[in-house]
C-alpha positions in Angstrom: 0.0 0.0 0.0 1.5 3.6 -0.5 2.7 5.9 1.8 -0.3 8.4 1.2 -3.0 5.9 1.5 -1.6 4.0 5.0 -0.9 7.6 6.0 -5.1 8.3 5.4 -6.1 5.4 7.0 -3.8 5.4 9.3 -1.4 8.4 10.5 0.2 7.5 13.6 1.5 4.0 12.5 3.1 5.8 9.7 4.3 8.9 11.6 6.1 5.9 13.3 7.7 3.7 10.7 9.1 7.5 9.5 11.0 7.8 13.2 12.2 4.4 13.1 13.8 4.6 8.8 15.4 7.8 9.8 18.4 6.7 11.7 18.8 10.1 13.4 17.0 12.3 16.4 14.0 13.7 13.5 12.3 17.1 13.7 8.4 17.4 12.7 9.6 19.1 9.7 11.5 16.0 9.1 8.4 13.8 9.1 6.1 16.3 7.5 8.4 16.4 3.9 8.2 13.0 3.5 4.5 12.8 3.5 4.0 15.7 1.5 6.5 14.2 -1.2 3.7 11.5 -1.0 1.1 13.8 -2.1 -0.2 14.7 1.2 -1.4 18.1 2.3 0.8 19.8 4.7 -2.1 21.6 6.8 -3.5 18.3 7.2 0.1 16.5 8.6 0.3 18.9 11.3 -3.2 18.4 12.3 -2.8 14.4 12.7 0.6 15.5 14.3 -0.7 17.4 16.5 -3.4 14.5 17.7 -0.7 12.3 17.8 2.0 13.9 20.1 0.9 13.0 23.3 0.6 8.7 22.2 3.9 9.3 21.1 5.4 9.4 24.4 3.6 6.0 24.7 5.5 4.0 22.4 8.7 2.0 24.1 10.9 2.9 21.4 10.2 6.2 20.8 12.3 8.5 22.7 12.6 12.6 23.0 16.6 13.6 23.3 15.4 17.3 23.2 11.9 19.7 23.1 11.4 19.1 19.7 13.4 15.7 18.2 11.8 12.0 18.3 14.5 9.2 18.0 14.4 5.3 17.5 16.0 3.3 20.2 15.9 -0.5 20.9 13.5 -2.2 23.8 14.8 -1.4 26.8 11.8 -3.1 29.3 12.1 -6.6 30.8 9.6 -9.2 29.2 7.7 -8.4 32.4 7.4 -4.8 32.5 6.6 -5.1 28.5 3.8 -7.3 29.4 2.6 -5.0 32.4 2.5 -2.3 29.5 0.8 -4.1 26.5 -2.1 -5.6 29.4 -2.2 -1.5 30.2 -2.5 -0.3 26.5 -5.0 -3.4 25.6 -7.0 -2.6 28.0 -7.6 0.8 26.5 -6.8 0.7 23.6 -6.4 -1.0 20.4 -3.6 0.9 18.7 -1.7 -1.7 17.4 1.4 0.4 16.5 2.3 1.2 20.0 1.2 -2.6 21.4 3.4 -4.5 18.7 7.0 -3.4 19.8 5.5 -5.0 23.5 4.6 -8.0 21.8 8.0 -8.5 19.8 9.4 -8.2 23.2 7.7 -11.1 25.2 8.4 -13.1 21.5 12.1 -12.8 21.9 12.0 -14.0 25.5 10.0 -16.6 25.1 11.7 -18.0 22.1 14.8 -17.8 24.2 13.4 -20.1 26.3 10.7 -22.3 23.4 14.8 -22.7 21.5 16.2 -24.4 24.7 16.4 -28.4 25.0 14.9 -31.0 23.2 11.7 -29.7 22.5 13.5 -26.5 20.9 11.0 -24.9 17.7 12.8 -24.2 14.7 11.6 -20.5 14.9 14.3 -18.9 16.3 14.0 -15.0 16.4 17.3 -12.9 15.0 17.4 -11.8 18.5 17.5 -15.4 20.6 19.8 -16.8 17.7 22.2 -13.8 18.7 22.1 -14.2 22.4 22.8 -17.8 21.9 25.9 -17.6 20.0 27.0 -15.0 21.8 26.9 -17.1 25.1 28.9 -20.1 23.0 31.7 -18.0 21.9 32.3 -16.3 25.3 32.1 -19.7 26.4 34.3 -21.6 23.5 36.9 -18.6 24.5 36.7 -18.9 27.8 37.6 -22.9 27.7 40.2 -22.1 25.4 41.9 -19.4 27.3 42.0 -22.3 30.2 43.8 -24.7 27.8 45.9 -22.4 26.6 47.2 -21.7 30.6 47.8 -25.5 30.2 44.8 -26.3 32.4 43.3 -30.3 32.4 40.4 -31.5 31.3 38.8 -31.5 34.8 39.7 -27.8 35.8 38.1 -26.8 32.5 35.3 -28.6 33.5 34.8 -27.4 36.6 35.2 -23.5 35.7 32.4 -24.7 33.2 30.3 -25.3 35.8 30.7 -22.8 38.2 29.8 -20.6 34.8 26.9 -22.8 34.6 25.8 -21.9 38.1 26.0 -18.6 37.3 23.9 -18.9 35.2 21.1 -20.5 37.4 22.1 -23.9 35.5 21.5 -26.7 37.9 23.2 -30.1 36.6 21.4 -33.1 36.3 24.7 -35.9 37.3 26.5 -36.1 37.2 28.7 -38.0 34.6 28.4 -42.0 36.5 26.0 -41.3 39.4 23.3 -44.1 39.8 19.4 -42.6 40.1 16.5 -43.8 39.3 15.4 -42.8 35.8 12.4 -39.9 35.0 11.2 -39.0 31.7 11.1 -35.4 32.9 14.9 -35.1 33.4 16.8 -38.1 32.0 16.2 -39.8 28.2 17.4 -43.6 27.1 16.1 -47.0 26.9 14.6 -47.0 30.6 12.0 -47.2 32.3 10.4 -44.8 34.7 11.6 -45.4 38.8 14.1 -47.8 36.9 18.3 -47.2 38.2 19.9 -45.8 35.6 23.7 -44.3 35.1 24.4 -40.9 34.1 26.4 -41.2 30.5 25.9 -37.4 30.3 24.7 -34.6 32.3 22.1 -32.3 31.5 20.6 -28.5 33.1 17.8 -27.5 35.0 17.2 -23.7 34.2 15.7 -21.4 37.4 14.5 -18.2 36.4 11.2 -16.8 36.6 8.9 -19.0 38.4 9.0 -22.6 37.9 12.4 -24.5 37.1 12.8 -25.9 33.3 14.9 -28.6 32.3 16.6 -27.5 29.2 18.6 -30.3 28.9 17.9 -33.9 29.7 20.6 -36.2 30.8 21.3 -38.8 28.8 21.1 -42.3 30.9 21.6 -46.3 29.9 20.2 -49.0 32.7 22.5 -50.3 35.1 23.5 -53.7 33.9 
């Protein structure tokens, strides 16, 4: 749809996108020319301006560095305060402009999580992929930086796991301990309340609210 005709039917959404395409702190003027070059009628922009002002300021990622400039700037809420928000705004209103940013928000997070362990989606976000390989190479270089100090295999393990626990990683092991086997934390050829041997460890995550296991540990029957 063109520019003039979303900007008819629907101003602020476009007023919007303008703020976010421009890179840079923008002016009214700014926004104004390029609706004009559209074909739109300047007395009418700063009318539907003018009505939109005050719901700018309601937008996460719209932000004021001065009196008179609007600027883009990433989500800075939680996942929690972004819900909080979008519950606020839905509740009256339906401007789907400002609620969308919220709901990209809780997305990310919760694909951060969804991407974790064996039931992991294949619809990663640009944002969770990031964070994830980010955490593997400082990770990767951290383990390296240990080998290359001539540190064994067990210190290396161990500083692993203290970053684990950092983390809020709780290990399910470890490596050779004898339990008796769950489908909730362990997978192999077992079955449930059945003793089983740790071949490899795997995580419980704690964050926010109940605990998730984001990596089962992989078990064989004790023979």
């Amino acid at each position: 749809m063109a520019l003039l005709d979303r900007f008819d039917k629907d101003a602020e959404s476009v007023f919007a996108e303008i703020i976010e395409r421009a890179g840079h702190p923008v002016q009214l003027r700014d926004v104004r020319d390029v609706i004009v070059r559209a074909g739109a009628d300047p007395a009418t922009v700063n009318r539907r301006w003018k009505s939109t002002q005050k719901r700018l300021a309601e937008h996460p990622q719209i932000v004021r560095p001065d009196k008179t400039h609007y600027e883009w700037s990433p989500v800075t809420v939680t996942s929690g305060q972004a819900l909080t928000e979008l519950t606020g705004l839905a509740l009256k209103s339906s401007r789907s402009w400002i609620v969308q940013p919220y709901v990209k928000a809780i997305k990310n997070v919760l694909a951060a999580v969804e991407n974790s362990g064996p039931r992991a989606r294949p619809d990663w976000t640009e944002q969770s992929t990031r964070e994830k390989v980010t955490l593997l190479a400082d990770v990767v270089a951290g383990a390296d930086q240990l080998a290359a100090e001539d540190q064994k295999a067990p210190e290396i393990v161990a500083w692993l796991m203290r970053e684990a626990q950092d983390n809020r990683l709780d290990v399910i092991g470890p490596v050779g301990a004898t339990v008796d086997f769950t489908t909730e934390r362990h997978e192999g050829n077992a079955r449930a309340g059945e003793r089983v041997r740790i071949r490899r460890c795997g995580f419980i995550w704690t964050g926010i609210g109940k605990p998730i296991v984001v990596l089962k540990a992989q078990a064989e029957p004790v023979s």
